[in-house]
The first five atom37 places (N, CA, C, CB, O) and aatype in JSON, in Angstrom:
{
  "aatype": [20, 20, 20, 20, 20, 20, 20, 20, 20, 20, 20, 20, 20, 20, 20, 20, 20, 20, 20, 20, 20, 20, 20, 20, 20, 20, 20, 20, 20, 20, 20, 20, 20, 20, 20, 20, 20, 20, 20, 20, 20, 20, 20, 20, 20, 20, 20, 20, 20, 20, 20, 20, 20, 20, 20, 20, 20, 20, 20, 20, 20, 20, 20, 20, 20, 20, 20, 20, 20, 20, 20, 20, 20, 20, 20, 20, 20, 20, 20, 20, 20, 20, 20, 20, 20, 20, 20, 20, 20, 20, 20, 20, 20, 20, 20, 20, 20, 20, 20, 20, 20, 20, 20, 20, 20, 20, 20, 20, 20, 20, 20, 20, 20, 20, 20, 20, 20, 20, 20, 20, 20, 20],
  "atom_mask": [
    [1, 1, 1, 1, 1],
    [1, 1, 1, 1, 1],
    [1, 1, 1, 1, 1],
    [1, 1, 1, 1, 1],
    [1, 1, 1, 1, 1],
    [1, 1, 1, 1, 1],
    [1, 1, 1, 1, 1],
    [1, 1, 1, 1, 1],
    [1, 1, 1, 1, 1],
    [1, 1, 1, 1, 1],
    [1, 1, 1, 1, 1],
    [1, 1, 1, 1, 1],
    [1, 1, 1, 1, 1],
    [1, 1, 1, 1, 1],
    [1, 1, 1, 1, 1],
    [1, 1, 1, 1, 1],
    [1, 1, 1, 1, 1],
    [1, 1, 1, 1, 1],
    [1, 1, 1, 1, 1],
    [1, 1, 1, 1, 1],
    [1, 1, 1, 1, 1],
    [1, 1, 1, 1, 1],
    [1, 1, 1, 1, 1],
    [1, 1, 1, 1, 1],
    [1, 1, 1, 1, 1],
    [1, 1, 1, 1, 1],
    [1, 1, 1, 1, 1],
    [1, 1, 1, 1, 1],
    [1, 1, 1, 1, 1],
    [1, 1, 1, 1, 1],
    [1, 1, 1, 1, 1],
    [1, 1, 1, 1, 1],
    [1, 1, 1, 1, 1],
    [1, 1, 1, 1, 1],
    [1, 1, 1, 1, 1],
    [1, 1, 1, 1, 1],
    [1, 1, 1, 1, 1],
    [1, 1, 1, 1, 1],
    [1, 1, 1, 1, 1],
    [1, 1, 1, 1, 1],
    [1, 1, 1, 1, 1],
    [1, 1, 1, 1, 1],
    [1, 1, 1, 1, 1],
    [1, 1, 1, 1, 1],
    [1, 1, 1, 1, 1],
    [1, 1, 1, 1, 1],
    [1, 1, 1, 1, 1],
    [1, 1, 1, 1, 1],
    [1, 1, 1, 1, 1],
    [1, 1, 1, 1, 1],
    [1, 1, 1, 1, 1],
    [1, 1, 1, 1, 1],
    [1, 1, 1, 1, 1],
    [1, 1, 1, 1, 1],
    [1, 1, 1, 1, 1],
    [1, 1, 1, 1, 1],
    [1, 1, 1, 1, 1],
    [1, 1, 1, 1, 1],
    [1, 1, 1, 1, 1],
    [1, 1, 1, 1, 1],
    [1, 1, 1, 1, 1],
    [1, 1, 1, 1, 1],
    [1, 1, 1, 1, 1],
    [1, 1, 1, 1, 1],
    [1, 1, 1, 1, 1],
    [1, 1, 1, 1, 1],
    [1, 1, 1, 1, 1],
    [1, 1, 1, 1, 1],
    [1, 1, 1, 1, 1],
    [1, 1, 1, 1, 1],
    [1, 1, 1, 1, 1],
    [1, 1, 1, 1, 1],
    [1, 1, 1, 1, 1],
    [1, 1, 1, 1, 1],
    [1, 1, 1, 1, 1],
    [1, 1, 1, 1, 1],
    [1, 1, 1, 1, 1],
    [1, 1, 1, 1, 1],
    [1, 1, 1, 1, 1],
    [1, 1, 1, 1, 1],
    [1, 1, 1, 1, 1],
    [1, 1, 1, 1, 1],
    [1, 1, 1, 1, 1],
    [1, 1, 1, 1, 1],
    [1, 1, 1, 1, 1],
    [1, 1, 1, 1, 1],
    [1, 1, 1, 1, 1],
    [1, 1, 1, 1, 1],
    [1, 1, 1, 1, 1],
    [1, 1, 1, 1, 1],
    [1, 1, 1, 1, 1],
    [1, 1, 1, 1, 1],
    [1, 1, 1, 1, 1],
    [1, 1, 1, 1, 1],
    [1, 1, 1, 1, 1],
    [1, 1, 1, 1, 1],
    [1, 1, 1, 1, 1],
    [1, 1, 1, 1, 1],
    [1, 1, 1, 1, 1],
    [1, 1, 1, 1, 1],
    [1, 1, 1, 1, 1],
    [1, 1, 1, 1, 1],
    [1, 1, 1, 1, 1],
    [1, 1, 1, 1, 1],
    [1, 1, 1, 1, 1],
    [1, 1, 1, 1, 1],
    [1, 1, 1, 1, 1],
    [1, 1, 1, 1, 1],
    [1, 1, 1, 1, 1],
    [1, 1, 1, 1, 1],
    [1, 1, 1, 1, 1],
    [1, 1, 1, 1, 1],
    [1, 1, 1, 1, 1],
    [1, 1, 1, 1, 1],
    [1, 1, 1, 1, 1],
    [1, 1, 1, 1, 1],
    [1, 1, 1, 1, 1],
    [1, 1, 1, 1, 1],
    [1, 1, 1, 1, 1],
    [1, 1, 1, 1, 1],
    [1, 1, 1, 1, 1],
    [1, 1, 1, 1, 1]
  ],
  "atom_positions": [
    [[-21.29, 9.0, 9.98], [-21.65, 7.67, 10.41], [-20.52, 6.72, 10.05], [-22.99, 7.23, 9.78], [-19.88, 6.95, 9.03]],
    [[-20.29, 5.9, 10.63], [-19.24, 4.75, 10.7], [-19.29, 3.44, 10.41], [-18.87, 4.63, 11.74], [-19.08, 2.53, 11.22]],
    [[-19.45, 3.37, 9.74], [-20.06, 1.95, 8.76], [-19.63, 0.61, 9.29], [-19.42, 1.93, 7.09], [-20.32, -0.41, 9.35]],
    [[-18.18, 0.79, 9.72], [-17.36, -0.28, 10.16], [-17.67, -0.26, 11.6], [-15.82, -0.13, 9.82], [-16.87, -0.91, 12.28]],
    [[-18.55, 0.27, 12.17], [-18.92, 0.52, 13.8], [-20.38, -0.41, 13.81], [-19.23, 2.53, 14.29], [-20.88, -1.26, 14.55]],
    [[-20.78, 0.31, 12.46], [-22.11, -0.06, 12.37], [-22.28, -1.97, 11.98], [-22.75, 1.06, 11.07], [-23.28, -2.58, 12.34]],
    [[-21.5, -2.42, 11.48], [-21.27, -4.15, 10.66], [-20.63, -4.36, 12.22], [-19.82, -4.51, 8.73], [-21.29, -5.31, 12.63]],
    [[-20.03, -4.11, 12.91], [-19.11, -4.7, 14.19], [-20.56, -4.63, 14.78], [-17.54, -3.68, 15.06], [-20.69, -5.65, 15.46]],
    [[-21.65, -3.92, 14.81], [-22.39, -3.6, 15.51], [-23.77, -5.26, 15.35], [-22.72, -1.9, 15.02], [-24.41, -5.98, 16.12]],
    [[-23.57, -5.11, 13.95], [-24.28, -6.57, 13.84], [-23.84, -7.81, 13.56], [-25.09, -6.58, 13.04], [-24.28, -8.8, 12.98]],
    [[-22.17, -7.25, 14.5], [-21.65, -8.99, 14.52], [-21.04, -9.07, 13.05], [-23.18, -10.38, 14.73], [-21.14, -10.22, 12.63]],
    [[-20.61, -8.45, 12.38], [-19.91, -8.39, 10.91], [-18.62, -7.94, 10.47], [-20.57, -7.67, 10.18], [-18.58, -6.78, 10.07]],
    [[-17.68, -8.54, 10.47], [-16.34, -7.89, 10.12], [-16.55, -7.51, 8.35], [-14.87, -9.16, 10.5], [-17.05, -8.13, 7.41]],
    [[-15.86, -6.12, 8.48], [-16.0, -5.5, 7.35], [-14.37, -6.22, 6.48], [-16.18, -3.6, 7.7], [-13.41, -6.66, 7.11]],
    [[-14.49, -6.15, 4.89], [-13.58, -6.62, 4.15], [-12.13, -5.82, 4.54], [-14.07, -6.49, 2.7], [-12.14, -4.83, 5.27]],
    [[-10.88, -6.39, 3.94], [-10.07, -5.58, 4.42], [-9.45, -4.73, 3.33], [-9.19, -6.25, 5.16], [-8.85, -3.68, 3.53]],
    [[-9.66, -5.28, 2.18], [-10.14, -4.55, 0.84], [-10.98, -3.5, 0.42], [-10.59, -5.25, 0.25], [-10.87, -2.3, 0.2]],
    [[-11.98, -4.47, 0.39], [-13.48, -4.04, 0.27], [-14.8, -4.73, 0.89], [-13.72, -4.06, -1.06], [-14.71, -5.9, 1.26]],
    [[-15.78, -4.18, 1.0], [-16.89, -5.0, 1.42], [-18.3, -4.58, 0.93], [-16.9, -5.04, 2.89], [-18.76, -3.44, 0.91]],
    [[-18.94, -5.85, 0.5], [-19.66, -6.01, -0.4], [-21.0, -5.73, 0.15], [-19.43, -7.18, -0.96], [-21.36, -6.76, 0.72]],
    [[-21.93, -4.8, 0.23], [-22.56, -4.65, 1.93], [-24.04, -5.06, 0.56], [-22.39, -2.37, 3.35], [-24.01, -4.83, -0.65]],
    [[-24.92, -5.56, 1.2], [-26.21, -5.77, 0.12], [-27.23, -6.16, 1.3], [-26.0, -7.22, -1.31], [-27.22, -7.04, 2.16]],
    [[-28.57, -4.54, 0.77], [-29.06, -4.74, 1.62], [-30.98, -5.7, 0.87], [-28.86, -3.18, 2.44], [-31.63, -5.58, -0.17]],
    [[-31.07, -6.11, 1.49], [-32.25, -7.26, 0.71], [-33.35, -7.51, 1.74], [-31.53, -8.98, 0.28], [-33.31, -7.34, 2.96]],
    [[-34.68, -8.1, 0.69], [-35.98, -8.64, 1.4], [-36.16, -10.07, 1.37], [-37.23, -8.09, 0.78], [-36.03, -10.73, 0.34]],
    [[-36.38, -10.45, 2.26], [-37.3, -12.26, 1.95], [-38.03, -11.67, 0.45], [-39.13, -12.93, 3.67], [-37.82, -12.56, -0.38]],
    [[-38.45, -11.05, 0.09], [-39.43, -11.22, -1.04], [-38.89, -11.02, -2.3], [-40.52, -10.34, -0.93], [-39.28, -11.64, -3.3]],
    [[-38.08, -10.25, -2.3], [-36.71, -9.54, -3.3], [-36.13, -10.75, -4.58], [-35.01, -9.17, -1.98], [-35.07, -11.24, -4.21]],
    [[-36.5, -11.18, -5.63], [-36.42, -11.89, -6.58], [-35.08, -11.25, -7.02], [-37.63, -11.92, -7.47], [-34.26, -12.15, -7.19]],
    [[-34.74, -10.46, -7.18], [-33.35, -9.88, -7.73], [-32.24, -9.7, -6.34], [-33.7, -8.16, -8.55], [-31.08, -9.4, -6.64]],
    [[-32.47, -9.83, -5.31], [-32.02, -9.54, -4.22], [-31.25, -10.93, -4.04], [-33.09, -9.08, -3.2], [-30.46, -11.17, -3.13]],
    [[-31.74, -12.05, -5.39], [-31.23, -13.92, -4.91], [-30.09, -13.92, -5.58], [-32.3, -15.51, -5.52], [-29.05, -14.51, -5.26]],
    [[-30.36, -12.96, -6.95], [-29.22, -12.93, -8.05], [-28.3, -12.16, -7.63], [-29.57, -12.46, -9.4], [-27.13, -12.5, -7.82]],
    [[-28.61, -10.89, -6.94], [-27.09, -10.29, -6.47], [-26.35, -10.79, -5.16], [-27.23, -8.73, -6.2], [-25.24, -10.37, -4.8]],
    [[-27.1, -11.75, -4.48], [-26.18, -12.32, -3.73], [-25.35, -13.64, -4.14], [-26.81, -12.5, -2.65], [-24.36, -14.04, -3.52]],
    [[-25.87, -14.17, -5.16], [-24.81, -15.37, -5.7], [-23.61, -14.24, -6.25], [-25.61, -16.64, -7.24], [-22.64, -13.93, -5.56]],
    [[-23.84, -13.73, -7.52], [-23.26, -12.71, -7.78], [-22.16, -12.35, -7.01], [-24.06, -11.89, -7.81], [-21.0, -12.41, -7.43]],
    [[-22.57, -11.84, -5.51], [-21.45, -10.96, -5.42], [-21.02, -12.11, -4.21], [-21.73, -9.06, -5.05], [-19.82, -11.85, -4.12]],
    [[-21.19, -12.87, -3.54], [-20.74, -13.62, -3.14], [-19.58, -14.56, -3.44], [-21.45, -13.88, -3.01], [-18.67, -15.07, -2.78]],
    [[-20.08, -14.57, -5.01], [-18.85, -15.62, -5.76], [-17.96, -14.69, -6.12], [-19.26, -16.59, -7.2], [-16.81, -15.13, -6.05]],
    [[-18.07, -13.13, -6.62], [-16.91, -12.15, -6.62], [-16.11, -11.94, -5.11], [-17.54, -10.7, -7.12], [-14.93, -11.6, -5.07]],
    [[-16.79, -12.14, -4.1], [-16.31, -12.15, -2.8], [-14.93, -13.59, -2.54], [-17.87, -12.36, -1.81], [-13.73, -13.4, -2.35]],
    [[-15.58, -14.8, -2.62], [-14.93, -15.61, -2.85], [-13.57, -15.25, -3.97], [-15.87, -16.5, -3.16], [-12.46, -15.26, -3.44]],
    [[-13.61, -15.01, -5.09], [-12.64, -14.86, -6.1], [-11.29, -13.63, -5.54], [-13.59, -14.33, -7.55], [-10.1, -13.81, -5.8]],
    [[-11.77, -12.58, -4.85], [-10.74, -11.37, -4.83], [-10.6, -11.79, -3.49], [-11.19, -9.64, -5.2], [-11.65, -12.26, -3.05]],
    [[-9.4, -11.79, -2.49], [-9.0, -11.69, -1.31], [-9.13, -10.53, -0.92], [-7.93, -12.08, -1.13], [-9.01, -9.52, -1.62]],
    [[-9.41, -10.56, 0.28], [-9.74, -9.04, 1.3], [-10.84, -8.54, 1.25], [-8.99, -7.78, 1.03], [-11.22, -7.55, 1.87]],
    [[-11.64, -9.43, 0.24], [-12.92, -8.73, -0.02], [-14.34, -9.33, 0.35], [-12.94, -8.49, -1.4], [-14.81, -10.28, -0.28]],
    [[-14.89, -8.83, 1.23], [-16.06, -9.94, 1.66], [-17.76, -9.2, 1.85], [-15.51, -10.67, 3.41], [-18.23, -8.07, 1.71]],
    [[-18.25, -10.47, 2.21], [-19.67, -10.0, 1.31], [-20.37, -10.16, 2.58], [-20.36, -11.08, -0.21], [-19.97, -10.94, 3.45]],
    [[-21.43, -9.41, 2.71], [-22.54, -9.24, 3.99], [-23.57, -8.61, 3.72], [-22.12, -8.54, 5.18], [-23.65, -7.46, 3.28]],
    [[-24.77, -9.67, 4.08], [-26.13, -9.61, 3.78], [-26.83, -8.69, 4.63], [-26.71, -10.87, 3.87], [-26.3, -8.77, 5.73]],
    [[-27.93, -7.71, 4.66], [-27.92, -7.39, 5.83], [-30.02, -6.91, 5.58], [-26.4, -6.05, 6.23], [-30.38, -5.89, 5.0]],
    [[-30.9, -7.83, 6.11], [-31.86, -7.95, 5.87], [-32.77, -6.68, 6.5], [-32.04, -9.17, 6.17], [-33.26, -6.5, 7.61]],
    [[-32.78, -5.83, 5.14], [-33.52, -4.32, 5.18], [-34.81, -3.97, 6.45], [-34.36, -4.18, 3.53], [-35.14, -2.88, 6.91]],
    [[-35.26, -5.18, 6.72], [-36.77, -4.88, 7.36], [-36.33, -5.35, 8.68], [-38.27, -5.78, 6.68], [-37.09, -4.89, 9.53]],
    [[-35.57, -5.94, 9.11], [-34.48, -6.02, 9.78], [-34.48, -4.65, 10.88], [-33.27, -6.1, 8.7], [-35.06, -4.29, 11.9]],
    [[-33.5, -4.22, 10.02], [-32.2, -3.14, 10.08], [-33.17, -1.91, 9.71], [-30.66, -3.42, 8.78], [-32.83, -1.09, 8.86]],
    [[-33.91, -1.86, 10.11], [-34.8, -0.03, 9.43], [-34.15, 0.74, 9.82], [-36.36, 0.65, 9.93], [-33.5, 1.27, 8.91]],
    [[-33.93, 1.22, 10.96], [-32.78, 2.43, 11.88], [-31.55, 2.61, 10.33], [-31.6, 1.31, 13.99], [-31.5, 3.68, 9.71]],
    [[-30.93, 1.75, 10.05], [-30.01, 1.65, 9.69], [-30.05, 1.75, 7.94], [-29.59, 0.6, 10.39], [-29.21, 2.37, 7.29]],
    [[-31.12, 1.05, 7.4], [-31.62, 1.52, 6.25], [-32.03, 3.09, 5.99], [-32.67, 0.73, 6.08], [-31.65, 3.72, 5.0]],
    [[-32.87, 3.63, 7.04], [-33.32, 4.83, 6.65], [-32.13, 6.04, 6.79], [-34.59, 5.1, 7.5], [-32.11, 7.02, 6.05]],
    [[-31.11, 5.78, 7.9], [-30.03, 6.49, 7.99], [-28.98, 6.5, 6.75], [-29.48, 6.05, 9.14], [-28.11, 7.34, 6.57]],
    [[-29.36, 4.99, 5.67], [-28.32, 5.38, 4.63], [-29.16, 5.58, 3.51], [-27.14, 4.32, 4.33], [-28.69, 5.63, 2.38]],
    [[-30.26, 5.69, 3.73], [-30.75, 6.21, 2.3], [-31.31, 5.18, 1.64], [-29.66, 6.79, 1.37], [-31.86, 5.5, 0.58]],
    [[-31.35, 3.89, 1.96], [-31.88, 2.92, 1.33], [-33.26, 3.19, 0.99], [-31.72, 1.82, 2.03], [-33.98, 3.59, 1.9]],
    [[-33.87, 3.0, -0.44], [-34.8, 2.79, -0.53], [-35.6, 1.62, -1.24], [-34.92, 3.64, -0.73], [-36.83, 1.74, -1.24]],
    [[-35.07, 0.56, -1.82], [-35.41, -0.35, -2.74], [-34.2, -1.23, -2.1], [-35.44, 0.14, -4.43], [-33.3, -0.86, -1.33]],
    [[-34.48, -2.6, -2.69], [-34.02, -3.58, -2.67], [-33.75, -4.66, -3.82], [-34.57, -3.86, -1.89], [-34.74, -5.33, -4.13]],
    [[-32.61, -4.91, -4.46], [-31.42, -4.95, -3.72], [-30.86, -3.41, -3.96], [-30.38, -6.21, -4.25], [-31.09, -2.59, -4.85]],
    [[-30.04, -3.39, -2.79], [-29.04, -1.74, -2.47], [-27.84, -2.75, -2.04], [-29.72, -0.22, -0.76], [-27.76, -3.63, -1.18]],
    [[-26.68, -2.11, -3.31], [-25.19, -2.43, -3.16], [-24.82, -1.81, -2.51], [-24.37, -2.42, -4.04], [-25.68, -1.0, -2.18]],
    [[-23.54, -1.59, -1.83], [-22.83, -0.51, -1.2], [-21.6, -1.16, -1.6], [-23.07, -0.16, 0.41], [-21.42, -2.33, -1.24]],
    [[-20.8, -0.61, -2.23], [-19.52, -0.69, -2.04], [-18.3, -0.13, -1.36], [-19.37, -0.66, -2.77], [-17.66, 0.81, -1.84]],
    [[-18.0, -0.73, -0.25], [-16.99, 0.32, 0.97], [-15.69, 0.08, 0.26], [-16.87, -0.28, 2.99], [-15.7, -0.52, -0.81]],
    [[-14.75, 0.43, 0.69], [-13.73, 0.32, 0.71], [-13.23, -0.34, 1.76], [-13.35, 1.23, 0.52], [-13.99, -0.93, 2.52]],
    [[-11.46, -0.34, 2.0], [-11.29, -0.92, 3.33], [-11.52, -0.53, 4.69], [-10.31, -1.14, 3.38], [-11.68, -1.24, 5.69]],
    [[-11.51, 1.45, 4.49], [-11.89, 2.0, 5.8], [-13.26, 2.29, 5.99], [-11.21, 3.15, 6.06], [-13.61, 3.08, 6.87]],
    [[-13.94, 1.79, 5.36], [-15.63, 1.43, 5.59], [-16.19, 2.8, 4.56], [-16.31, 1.58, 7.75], [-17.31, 3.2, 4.88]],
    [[-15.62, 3.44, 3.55], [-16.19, 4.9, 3.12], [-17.25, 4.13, 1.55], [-14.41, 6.41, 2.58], [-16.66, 3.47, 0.7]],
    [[-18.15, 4.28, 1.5], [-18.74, 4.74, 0.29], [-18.03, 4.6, -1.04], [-19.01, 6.03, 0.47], [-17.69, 5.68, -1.54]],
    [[-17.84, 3.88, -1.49], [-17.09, 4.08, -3.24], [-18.18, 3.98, -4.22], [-15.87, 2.7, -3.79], [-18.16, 4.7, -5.22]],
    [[-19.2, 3.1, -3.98], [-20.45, 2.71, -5.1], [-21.23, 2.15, -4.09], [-20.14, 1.55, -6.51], [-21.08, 1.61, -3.0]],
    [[-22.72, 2.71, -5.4], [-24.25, 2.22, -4.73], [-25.02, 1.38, -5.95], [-25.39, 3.79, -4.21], [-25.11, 1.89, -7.07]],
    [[-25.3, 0.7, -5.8], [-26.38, -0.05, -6.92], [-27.36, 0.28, -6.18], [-26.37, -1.77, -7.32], [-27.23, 0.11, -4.96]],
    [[-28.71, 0.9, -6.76], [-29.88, 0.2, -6.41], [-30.93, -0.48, -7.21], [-30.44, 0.93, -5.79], [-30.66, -0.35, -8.4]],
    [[-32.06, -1.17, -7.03], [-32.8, -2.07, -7.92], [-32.67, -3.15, -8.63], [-33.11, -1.61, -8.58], [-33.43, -4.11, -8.74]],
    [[-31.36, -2.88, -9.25], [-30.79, -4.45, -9.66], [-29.47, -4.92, -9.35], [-30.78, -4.67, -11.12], [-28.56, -4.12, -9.12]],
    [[-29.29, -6.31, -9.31], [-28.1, -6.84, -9.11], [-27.16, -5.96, -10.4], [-28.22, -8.62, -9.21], [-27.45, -5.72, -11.57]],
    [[-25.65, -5.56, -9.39], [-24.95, -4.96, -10.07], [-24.14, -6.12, -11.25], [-24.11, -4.15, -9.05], [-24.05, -7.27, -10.81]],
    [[-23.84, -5.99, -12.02], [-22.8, -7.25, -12.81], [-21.64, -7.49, -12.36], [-22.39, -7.03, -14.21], [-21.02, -6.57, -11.82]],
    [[-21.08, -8.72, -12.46], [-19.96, -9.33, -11.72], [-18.61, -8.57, -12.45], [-19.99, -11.16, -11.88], [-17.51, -8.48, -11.9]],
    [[-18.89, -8.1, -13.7], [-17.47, -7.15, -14.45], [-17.62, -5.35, -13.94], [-17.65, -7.23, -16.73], [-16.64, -4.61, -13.9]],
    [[-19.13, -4.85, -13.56], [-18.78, -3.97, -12.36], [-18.46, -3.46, -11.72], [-18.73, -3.84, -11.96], [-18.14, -2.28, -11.66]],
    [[-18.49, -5.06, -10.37], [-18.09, -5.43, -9.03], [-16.7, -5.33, -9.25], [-18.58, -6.83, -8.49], [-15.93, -4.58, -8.65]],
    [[-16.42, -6.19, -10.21], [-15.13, -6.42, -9.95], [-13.99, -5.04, -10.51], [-14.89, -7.89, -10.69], [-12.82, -4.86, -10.2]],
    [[-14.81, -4.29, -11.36], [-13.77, -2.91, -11.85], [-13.92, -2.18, -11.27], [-13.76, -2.22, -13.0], [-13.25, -1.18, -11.51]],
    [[-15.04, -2.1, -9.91], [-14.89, -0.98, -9.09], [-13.77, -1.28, -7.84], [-16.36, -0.62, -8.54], [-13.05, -0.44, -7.29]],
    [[-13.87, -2.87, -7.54], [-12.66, -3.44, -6.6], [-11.33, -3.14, -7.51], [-12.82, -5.29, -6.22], [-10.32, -2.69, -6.99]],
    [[-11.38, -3.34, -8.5], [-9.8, -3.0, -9.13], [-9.51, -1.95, -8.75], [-9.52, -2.92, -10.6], [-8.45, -1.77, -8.15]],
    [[-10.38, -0.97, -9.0], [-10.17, 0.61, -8.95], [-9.48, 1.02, -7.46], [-11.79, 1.44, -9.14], [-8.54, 1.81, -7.37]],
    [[-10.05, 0.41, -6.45], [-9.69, -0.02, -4.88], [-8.21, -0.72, -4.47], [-10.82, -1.15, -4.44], [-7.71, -0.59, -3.35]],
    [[-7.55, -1.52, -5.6], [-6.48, -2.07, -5.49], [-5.26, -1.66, -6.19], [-6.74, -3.12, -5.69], [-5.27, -1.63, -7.42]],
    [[-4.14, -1.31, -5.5], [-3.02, -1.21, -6.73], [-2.49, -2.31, -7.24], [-1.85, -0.51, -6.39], [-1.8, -2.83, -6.36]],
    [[-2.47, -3.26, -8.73], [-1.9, -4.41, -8.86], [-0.1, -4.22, -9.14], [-2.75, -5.12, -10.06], [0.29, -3.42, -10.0]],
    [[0.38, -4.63, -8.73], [2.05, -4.49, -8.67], [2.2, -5.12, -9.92], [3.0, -5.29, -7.33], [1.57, -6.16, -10.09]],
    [[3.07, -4.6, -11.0], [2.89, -5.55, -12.33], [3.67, -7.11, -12.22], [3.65, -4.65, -13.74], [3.51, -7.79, -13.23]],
    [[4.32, -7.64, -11.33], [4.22, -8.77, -10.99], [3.39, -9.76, -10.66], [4.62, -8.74, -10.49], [3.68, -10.95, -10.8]],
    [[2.03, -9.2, -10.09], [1.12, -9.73, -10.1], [-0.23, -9.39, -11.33], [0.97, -9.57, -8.84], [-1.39, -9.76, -11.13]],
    [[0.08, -8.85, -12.22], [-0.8, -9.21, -13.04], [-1.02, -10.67, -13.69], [-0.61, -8.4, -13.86], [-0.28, -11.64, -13.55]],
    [[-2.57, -10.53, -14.65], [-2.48, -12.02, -15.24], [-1.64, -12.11, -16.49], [-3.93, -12.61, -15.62], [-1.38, -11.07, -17.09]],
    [[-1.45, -12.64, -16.7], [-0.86, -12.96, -17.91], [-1.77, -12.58, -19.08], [-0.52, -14.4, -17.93], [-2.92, -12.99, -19.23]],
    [[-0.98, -11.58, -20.04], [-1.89, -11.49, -21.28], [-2.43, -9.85, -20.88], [-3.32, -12.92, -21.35], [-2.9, -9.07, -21.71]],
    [[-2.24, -9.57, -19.5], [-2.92, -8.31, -19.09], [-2.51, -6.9, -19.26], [-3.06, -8.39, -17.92], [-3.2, -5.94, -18.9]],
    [[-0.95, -6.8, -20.02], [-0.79, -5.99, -20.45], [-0.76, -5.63, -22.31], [0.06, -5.89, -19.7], [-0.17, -4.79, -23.0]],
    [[-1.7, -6.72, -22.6], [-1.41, -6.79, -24.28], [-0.26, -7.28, -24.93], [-1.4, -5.56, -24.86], [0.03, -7.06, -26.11]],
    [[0.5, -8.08, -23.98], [1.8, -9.11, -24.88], [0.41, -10.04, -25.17], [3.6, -10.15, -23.68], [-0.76, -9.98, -24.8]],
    [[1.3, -11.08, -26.18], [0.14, -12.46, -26.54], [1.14, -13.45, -25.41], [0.05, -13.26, -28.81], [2.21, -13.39, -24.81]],
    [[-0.15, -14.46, -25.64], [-0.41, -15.29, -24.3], [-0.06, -16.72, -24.93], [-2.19, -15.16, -23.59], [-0.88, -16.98, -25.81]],
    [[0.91, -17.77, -24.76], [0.64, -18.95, -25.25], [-0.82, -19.92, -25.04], [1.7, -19.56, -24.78], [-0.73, -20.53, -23.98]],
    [[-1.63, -20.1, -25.49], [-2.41, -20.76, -25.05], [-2.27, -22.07, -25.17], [-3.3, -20.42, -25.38], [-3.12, -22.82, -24.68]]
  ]
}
């Protein structure tokens, strides 16, 4: 199945990084927290973007990936494959974001400062 066929399919460009796929209910109390969550990690990393995609909705498409609870993370990569699944609770924003690292090579020019264990003027 083709994931990136499937988001083009509901009008969704997939990340070019990663993409943050979360599938959720109107009723889903934890489904509110992982979308601020990963939304604002979406915002923070470039290439990486976030798409809601409302489970009761989308059944065809839920039952074909296995969804069974809500919230369900998916974490793609850039060519739409599977890297990570949360299900039941919002995943944590340090996570999100070490499974996107894991996805990126940082060139040591672009690290942050302090990120290889020199000290940092503060």
């Amino acid at each position: 199945m083709d994931l990136v066929a499937e988001l083009a399919a509901l009008g969704q460009v997939p990340g070019e990084v990663a993409t943050l796929l979360q599938f959720s209910t109107a009723f889903c109390a934890p489904c509110r927290a992982a979308r601020r969550q990963l939304a604002d990690v979406a915002a923070l990393v470039p290439g990486v973007r976030y798409v809601e995609i409302d489970a009761e909705s989308h059944l065809e498409l839920v039952r074909r990936l296995g969804v069974r609870s809500t919230p369900t993370v998916v974490i793609l990569d850039g060519s739409g494959t599977e890297v990570r699944r949360v299900t039941g609770a919002p995943p944590t924003k340090a996570a999100v974001i070490a499974t996107l690292a894991s996805l990126v090579e940082v060139a040591p020019g672009d690290r942050e400062p302090g990120s290889d264990g020199a000290p940092v003027d503060l």
